[in-house]
C-alpha positions as a LaTeX table, in Angstrom:
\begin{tabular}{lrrr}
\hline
Residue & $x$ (\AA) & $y$ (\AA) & $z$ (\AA) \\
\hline
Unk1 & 206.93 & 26.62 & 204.01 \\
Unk2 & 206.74 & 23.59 & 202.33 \\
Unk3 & 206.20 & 20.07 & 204.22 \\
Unk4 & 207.18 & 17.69 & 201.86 \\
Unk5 & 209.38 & 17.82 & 199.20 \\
Unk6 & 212.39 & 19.14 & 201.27 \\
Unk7 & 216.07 & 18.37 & 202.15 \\
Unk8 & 216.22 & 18.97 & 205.89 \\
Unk9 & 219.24 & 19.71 & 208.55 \\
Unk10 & 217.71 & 19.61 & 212.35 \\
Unk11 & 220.57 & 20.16 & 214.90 \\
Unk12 & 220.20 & 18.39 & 218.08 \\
Unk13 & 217.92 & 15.38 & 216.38 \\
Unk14 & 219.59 & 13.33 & 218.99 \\
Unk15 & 216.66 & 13.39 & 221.35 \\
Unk16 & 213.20 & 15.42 & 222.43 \\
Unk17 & 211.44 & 18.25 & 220.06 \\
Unk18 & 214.38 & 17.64 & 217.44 \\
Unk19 & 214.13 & 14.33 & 216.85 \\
Unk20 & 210.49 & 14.16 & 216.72 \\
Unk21 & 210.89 & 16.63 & 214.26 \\
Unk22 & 213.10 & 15.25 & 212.42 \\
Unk23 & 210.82 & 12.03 & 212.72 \\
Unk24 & 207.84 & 13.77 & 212.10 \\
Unk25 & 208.97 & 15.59 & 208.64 \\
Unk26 & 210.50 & 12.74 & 207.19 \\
Unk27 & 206.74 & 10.68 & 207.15 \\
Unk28 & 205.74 & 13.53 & 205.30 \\
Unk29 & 208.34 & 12.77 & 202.51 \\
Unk30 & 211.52 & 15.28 & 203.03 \\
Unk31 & 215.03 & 13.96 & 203.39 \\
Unk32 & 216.03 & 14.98 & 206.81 \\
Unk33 & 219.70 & 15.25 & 208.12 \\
Unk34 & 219.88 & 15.52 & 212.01 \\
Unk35 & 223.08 & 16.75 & 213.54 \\
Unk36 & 224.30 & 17.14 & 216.94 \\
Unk37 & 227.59 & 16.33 & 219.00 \\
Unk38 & 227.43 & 12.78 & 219.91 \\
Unk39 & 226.46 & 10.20 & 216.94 \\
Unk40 & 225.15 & 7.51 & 218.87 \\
Unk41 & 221.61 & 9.30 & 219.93 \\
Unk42 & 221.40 & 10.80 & 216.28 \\
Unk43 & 222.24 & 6.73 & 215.19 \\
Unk44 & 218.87 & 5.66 & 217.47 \\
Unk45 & 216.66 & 8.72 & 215.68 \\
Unk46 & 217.36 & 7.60 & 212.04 \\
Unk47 & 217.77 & 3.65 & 212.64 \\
Unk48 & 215.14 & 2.20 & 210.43 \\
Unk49 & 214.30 & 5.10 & 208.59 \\
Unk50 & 214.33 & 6.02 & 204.82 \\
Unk51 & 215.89 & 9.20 & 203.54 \\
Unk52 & 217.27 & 9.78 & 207.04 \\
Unk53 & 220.95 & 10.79 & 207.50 \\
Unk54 & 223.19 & 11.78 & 210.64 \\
Unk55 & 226.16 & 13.65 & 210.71 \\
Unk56 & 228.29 & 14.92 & 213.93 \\
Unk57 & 228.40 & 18.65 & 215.14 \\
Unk58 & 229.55 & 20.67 & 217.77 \\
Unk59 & 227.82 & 23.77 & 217.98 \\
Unk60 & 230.31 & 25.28 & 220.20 \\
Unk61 & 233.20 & 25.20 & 217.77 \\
Unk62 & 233.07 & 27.68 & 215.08 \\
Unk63 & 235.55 & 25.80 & 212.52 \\
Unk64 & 233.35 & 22.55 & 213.06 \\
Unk65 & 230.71 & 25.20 & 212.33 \\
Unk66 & 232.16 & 25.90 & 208.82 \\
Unk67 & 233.45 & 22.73 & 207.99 \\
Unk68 & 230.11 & 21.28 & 208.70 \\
Unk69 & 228.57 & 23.47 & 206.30 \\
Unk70 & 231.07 & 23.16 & 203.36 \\
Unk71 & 230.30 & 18.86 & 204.00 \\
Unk72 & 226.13 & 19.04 & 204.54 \\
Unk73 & 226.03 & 21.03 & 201.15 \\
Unk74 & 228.70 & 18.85 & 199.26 \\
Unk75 & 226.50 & 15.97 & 200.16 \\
Unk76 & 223.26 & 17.13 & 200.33 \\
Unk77 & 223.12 & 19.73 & 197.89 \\
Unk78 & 219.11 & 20.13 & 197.47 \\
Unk79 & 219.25 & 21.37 & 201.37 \\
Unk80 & 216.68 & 24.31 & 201.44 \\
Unk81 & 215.65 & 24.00 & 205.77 \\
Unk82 & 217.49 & 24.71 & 208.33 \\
Unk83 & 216.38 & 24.37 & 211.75 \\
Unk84 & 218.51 & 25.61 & 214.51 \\
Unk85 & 217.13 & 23.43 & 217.65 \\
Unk86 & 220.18 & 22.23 & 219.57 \\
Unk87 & 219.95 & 24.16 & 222.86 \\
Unk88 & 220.92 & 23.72 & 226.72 \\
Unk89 & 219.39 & 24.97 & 229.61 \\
Unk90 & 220.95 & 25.39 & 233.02 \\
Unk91 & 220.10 & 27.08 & 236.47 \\
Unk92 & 221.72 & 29.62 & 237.90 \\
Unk93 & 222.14 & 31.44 & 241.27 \\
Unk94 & 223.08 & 35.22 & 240.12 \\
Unk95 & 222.56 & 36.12 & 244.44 \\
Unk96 & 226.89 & 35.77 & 244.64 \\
Unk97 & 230.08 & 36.39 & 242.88 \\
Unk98 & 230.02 & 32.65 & 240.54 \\
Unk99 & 231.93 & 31.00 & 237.89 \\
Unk100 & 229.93 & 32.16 & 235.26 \\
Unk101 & 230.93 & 29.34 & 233.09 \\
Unk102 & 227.65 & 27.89 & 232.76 \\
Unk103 & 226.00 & 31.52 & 231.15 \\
Unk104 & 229.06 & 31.31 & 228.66 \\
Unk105 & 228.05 & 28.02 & 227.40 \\
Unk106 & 224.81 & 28.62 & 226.99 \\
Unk107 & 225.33 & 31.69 & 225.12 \\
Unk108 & 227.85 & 29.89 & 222.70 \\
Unk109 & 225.31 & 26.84 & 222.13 \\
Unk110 & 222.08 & 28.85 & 222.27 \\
Unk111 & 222.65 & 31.99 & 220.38 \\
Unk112 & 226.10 & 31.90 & 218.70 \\
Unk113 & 225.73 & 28.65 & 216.97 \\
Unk114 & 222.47 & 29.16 & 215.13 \\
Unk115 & 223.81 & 32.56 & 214.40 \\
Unk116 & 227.38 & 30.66 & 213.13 \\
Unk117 & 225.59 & 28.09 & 211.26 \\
Unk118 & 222.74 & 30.19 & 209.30 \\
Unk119 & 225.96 & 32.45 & 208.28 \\
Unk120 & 227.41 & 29.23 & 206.89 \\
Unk121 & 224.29 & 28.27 & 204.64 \\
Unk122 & 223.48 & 31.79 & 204.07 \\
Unk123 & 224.71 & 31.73 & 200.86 \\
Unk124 & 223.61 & 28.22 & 199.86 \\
Unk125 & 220.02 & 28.73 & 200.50 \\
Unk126 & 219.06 & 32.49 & 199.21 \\
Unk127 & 220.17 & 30.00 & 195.88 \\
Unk128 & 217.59 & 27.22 & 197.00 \\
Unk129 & 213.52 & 26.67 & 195.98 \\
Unk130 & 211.61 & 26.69 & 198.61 \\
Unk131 & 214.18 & 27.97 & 201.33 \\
Unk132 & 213.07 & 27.98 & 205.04 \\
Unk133 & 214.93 & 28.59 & 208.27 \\
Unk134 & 212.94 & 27.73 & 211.21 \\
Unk135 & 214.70 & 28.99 & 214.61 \\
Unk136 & 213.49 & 27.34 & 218.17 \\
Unk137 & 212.99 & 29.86 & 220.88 \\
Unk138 & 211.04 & 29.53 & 223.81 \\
Unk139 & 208.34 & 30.78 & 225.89 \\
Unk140 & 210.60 & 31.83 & 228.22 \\
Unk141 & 211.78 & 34.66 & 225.11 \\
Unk142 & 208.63 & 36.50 & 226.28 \\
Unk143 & 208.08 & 35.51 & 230.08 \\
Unk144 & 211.72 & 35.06 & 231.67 \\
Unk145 & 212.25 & 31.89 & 234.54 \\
Unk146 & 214.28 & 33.96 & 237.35 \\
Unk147 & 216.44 & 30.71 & 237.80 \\
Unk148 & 217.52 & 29.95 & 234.22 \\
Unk149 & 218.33 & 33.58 & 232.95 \\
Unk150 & 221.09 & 33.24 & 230.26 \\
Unk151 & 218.41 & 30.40 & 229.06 \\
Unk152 & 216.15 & 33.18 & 228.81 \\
Unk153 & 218.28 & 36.54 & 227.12 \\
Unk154 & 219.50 & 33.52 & 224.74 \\
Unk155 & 215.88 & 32.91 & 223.15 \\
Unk156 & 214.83 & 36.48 & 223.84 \\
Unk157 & 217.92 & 36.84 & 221.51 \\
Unk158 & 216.82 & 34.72 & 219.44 \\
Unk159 & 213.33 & 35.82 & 218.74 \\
Unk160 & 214.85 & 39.23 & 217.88 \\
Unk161 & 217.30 & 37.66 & 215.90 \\
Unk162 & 215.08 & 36.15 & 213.92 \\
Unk163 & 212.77 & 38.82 & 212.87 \\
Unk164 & 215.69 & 41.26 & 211.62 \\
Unk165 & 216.81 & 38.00 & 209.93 \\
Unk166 & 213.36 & 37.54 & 208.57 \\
Unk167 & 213.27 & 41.02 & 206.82 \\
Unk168 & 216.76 & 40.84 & 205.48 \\
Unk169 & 216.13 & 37.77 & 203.57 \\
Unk170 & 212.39 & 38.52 & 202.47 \\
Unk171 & 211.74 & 37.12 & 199.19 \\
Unk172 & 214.63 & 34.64 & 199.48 \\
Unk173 & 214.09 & 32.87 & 202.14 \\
Unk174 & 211.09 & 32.12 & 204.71 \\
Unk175 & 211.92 & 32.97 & 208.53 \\
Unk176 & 209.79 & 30.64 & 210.71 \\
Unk177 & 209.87 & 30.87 & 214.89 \\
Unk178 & 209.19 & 27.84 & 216.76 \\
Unk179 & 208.27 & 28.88 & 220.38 \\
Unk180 & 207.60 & 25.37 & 222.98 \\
Unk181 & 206.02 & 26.03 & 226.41 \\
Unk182 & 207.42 & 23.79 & 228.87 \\
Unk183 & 207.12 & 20.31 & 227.10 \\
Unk184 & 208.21 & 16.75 & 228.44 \\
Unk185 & 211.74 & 16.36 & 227.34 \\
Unk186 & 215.14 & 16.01 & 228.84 \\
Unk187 & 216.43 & 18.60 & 228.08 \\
Unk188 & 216.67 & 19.54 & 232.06 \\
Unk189 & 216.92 & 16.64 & 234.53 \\
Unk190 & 214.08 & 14.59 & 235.44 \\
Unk191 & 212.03 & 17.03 & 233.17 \\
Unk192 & 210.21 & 14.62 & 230.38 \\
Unk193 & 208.30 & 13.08 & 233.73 \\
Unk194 & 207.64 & 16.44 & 235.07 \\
Unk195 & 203.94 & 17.08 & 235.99 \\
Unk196 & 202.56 & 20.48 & 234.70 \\
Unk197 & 205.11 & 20.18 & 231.30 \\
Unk198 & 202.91 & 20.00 & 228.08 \\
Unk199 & 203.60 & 16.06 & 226.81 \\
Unk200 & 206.02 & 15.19 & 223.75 \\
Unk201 & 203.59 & 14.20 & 221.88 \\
Unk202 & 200.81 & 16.25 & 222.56 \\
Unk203 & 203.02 & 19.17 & 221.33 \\
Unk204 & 204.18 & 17.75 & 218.17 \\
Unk205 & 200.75 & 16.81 & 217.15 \\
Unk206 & 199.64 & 20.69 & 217.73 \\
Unk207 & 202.98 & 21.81 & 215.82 \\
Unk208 & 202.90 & 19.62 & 212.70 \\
Unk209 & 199.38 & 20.73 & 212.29 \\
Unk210 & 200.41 & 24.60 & 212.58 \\
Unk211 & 203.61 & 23.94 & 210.37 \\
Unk212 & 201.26 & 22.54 & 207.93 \\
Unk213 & 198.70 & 25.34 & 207.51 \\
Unk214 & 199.24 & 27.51 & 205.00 \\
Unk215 & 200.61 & 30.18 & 204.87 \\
Unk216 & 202.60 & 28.76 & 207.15 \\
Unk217 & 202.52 & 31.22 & 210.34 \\
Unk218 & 205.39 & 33.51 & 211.43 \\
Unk219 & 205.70 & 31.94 & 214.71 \\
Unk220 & 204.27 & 28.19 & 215.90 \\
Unk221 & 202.68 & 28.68 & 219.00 \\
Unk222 & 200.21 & 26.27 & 220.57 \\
Unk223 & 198.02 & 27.17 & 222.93 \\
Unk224 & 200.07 & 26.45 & 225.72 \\
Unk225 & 202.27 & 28.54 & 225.26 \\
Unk226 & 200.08 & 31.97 & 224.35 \\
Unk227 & 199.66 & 33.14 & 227.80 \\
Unk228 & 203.84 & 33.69 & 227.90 \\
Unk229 & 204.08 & 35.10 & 224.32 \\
Unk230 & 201.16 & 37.85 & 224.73 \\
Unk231 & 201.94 & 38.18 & 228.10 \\
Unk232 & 203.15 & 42.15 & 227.62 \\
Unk233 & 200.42 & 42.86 & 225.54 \\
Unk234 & 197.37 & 41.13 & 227.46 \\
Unk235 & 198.56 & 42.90 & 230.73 \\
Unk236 & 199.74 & 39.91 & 232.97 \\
Unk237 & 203.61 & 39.94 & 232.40 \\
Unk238 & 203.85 & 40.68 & 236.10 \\
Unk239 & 201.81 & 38.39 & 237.19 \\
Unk240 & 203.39 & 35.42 & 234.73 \\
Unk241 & 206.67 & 36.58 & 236.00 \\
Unk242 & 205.65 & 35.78 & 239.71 \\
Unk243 & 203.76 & 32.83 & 238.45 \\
Unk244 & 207.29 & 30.95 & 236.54 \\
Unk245 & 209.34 & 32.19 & 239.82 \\
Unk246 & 207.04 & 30.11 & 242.03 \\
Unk247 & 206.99 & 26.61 & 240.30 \\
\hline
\end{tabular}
């Protein structure tokens, strides 16, 4: 993948991994468009900024989906990366009967809108140099956190997504995973103060210099995170299982 040079679209720029991103990319001279529901965070992330843009999405709504698409390309027509980052992440307590509305919104936001929007641009970036599509899972895709487990299934998803995405569109475009280990943010309460989470910027220094080695590897995992994604294959899944359930 190329890191400069680019048109960029980053969903949920508004704040955390996204935004720096989206920060991060543009100093390294690519035009980056951040989306995501509410304008005003996305407003913050570009203020100041050259070749920064922001334009409103809702993931969860697959018209705004397509509309989205038809308006990014009409104005931003040298877009060749996508990265699918929006996300939410929400407990759950599976031991009764419960409104299960919280697994259906994660599942919309988490799996079916990256799936929605790459189907949009599809078409627009097989025709693009340089094409990328770089799709955030987790840690948690390999080692599953008993109390967020529609969080889980939805980047486990997503891993596997990606790969049978990456084979379809060999030679057209490049399929990059971006797996974080727990990491500073908000994207749970009280979580970018959390002691034990990787920090912000410690983790975007280690993933701008993975993005930027070339080739540019399959899947960006700092070392943090390792210990979930080889988990299986190292012979400790059980035991990092038992480990997440515990914290």
């Amino acid at each position: 993948m190329k890191t400069s040079g680019n048109t960029m679209l980053i969903t949920g720029g508004g704040s955390g991994i996204g935004r720096e991103l989206a920060l991060r990319f543009n100093a390294l001279g690519n035009t980056v468009i951040v989306a995501g529901r509410r304008m005003e965070p996305l407003e913050e992330t570009i203020a100041g900024q050259h070749d920064m843009h922001a334009m409103a999405l809702d993931v969860e709504d697959p018209t705004a989906i397509t509309t989205f698409a038809e308006r990014v390309v009409a104005e931003h027509s040298r877009l060749n990366v996508l990265i699918n980052n929006a996300g939410i992440m929400r407990r759950e307590d599976l031991t009764s009967t419960h409104d299960i509305i919280d697994a259906e919104q994660t599942i919309v936001t988490n799996l079916l809108g990256p799936i929605r929007l790459t189907n949009a641009l599809t078409d627009h970036l097989v025709n693009q140099p340089y094409a990328a599509i770089v799709n955030v899972s987790s840690g948690l895709a390999f080692v599953p956190l008993s109390g967020t487990p529609t969080y889980n299934a939805t980047k486990a998803a997503i891993h596997s997504y990606t790969i049978s995405l990456r084979e379809q569109l060999k030679g057209k475009v490049e399929l990059i995973e971006l797996a974080p280990p727990a990491v500073q943010t908000e994207l749970t309460p009280g979580q970018s103060t959390r002691e034990g989470y990787m920090p912000l910027n410690d983790y975007m220094e280690e993933v701008m210099t993975l993005f930027q080695k070339q080739p540019t590897p399959k899947e960006i995992l700092v070392e943090n995170v390792k210990f979930l994604r080889w988990a299986e294959r190292d012979g400790h899944f059980d035991q990092a299982v038992e480990m997440l359930s515990k914290m």
